[in-house]
C-alpha positions as CSV (number, residue, x, y, z in Angstrom):
1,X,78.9,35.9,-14.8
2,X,78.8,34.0,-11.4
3,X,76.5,34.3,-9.2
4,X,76.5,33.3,-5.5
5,X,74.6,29.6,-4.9
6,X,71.6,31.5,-3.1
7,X,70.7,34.0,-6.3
8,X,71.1,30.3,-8.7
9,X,68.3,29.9,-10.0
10,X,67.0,25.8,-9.6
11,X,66.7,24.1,-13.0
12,X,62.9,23.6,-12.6
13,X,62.4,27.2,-11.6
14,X,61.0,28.6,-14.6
15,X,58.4,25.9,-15.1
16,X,57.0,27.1,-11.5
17,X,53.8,29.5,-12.7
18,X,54.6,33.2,-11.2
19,X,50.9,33.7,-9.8
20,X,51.3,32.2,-6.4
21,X,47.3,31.0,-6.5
22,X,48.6,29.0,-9.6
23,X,51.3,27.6,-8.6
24,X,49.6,26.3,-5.6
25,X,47.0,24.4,-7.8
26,X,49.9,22.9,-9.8
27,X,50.9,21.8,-6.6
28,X,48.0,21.0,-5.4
29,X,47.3,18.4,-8.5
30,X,50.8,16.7,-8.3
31,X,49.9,15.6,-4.7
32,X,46.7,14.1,-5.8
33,X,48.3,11.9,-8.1
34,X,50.7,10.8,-5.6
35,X,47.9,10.6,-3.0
36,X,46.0,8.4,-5.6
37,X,49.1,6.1,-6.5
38,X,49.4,5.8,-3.0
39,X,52.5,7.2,-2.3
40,X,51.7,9.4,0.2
41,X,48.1,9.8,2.2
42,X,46.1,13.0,2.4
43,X,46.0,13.5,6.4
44,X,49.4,14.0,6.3
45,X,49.1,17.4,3.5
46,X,48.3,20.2,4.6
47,X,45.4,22.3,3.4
48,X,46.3,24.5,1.1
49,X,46.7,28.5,1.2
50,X,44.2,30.8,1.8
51,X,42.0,31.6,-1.6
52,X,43.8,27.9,-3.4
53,X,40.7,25.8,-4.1
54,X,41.7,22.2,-3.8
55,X,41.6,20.1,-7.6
56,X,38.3,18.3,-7.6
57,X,39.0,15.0,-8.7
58,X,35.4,13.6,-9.7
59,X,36.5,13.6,-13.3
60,X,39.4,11.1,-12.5
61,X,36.8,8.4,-10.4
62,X,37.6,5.0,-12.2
63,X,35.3,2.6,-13.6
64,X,34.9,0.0,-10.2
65,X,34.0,2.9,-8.0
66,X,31.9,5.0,-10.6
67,X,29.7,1.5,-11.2
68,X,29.5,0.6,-7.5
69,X,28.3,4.5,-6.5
70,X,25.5,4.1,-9.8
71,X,24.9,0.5,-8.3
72,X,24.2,2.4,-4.9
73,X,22.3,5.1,-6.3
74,X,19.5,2.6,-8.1
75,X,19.6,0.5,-5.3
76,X,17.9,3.9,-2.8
77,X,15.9,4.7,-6.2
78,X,14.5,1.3,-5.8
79,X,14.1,1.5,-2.6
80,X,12.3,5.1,-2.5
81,X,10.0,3.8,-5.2
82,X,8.8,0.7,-2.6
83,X,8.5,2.8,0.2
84,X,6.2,5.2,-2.1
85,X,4.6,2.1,-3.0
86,X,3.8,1.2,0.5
87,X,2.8,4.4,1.7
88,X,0.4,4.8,-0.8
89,X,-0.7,1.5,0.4
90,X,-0.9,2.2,3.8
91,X,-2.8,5.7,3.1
92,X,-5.9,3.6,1.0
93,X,-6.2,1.3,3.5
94,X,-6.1,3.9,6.3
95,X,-9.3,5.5,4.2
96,X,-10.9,2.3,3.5
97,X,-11.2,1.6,7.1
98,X,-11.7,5.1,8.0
99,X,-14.6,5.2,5.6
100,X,-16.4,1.8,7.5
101,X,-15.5,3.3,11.0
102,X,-19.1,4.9,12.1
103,X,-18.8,8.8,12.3
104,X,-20.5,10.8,15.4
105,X,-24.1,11.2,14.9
106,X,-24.1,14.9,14.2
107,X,-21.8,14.9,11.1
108,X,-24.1,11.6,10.0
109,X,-27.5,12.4,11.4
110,X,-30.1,10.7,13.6
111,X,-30.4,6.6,13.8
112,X,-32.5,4.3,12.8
113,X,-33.5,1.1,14.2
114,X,-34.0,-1.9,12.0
115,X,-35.5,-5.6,12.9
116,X,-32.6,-8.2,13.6
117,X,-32.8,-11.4,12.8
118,X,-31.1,-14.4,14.4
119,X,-29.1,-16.2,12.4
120,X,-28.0,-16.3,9.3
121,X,-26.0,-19.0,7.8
122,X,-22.7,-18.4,6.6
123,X,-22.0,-21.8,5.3
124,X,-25.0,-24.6,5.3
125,X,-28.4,-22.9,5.2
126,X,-29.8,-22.4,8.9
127,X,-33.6,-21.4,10.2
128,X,-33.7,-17.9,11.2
129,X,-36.2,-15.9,13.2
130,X,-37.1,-12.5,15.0
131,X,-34.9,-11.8,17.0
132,X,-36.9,-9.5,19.3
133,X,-34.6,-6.7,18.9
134,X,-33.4,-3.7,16.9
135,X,-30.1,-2.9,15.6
136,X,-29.2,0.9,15.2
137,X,-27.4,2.6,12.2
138,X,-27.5,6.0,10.6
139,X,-30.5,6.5,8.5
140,X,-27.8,8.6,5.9
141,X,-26.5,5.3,5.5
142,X,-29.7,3.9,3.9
143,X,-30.0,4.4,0.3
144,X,-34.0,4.1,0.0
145,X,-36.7,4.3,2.3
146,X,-35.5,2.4,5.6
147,X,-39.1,-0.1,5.5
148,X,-36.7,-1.9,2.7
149,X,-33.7,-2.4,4.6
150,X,-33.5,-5.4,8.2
151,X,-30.1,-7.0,10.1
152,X,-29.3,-10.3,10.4
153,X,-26.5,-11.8,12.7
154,X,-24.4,-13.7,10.6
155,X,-23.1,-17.7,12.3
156,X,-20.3,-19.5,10.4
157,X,-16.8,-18.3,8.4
158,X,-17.4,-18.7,5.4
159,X,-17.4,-15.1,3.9
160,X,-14.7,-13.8,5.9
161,X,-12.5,-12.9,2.8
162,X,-15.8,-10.6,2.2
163,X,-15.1,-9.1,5.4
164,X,-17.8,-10.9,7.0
165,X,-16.8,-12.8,10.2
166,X,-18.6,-15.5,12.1
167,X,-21.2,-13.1,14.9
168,X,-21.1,-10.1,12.8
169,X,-24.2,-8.4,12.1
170,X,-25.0,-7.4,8.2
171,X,-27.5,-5.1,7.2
172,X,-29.5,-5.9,4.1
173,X,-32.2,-4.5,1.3
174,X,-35.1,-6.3,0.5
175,X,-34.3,-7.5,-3.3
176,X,-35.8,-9.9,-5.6
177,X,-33.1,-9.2,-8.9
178,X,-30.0,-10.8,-9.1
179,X,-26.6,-8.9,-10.4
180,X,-24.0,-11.2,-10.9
181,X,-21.2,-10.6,-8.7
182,X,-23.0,-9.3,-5.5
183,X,-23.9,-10.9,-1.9
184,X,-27.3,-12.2,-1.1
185,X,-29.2,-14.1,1.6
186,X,-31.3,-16.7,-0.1
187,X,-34.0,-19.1,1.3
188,X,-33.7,-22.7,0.7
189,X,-36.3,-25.3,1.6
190,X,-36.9,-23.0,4.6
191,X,-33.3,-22.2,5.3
192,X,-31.4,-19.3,5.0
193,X,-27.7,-18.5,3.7
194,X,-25.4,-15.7,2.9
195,X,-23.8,-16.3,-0.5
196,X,-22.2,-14.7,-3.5
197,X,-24.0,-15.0,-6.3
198,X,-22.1,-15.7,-9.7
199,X,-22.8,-17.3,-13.3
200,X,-20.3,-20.0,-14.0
201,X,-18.7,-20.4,-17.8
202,X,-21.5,-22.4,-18.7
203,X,-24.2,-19.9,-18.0
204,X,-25.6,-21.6,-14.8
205,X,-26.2,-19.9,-11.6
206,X,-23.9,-20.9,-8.6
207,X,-23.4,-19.5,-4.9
208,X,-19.8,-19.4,-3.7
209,X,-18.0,-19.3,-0.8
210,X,-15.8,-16.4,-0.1
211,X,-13.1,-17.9,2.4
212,X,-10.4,-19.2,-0.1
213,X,-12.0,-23.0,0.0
214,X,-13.1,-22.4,-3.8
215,X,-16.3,-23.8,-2.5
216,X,-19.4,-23.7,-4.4
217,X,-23.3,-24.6,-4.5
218,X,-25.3,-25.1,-7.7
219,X,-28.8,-23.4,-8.0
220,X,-30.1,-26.3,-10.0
221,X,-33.6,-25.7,-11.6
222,X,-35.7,-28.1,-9.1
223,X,-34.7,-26.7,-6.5
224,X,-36.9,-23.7,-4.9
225,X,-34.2,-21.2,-4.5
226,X,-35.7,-17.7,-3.3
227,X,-33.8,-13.9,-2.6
228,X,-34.6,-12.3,0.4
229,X,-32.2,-9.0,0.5
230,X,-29.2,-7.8,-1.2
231,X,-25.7,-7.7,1.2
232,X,-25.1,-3.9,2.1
233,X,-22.8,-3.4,4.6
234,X,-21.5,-4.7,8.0
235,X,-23.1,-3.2,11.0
């Protein structure tokens, strides 16, 4: 039977699904293989019908730009992991300084003055003497009656790492035991000097330096070393 060339039917007409959504994805997928063998670019297809949701073609990524987008994604991971790093960082020493920064006197109670005492050696031993003043602090800050406890101004660099710079002013608790490990003013032949106290590998008693030098003095058993007050804190 003939039939007129509009009503024949094309050769690849019955391979052409009958659902119109269907056939649009077939579609659909056959242009992103010729979009992705580069024979013709995506700005130039139009979207699709209504209701036709385009192929997603993650499952087809190769290998070079699946390893570069991993590469990318440990490379922020990385990168959120420092910046966690340094905020944390930033947070403890945001409290740290926070905690030495002196609070108002009501939420830390009335003040107290102690006897300050010109000037403590941070480096060779120096004379020191009455000052003739006071220095304030909050008694809450004194752990122990506050007849234990005087300032001293501190001259020299030598314990900066300790957080003690040249001028500052330190106050200290009258102490006679040694624990090794902490800061102590010590008299010497008259002479006074803020040092941390330590026992060396071979048992014997040494003061060191705490500005990076590496510096150290032996206590040697001749000489009349004496402790006059424990380091507490910097005014």
């Amino acid at each position: 039977m003939y039939l007129p060339e509009k009503e024949q039917a094309s050769p690849d007409e019955d391979d052409f699904p009958e659902d119109i959504e269907q056939g649009m994805a077939m579609l659909d997928s056959m242009l992103g293989m010729l979009i992705k063998k580069g024979v013709i670019e995506e700005k130039d297809i139009p979207p699709p019908l209504a209701g036709v949701k385009r192929v997603n073609y993650a499952d087809r990524m190769n290998d070079e730009t699946r390893t570069m987008l991993q590469r990318e994604l440990e490379r922020a991971r990385k990168k959120e992991a420092k910046i966690k790093v340094e905020k944390a960082r930033i947070e403890a020493e945001l409290k740290r300084y926070s905690d030495e920064v002196s609070e108002p006197e009501e939420e830390y109670g009335p003040h107290i003055a102690l006897p300050l005492y010109e000037s403590v050696a941070a480096g060779k031993p120096l004379e020191i003497f009455d000052a003739g003043e006071s220095f304030s602090v909050f008694l809450s800050r004194l752990q122990g009656h506050p007849d234990e406890y005087f300032a001293v101004r501190v001259r020299g660099s030598s314990m900066t790492e300790a957080g003690i710079p040249d001028d500052a002013i330190v106050v200290m608790r009258k102490e006679q035991d040694l624990i090794n490990g902490k800061i102590y003013l010590f008299r010497h032949e008259g002479e006074y000097t803020l040092k941390r106290y330590y026992l060396g590998k071979d048992g014997k008693p040494r003061l060191a330096y705490d500005d990076g030098s590496g510096r150290e003095v032996e206590m040697h058993d001749n000489e009349n070393w004496e402790v006059v007050g424990l380091f507490c804190f910097v005014g």
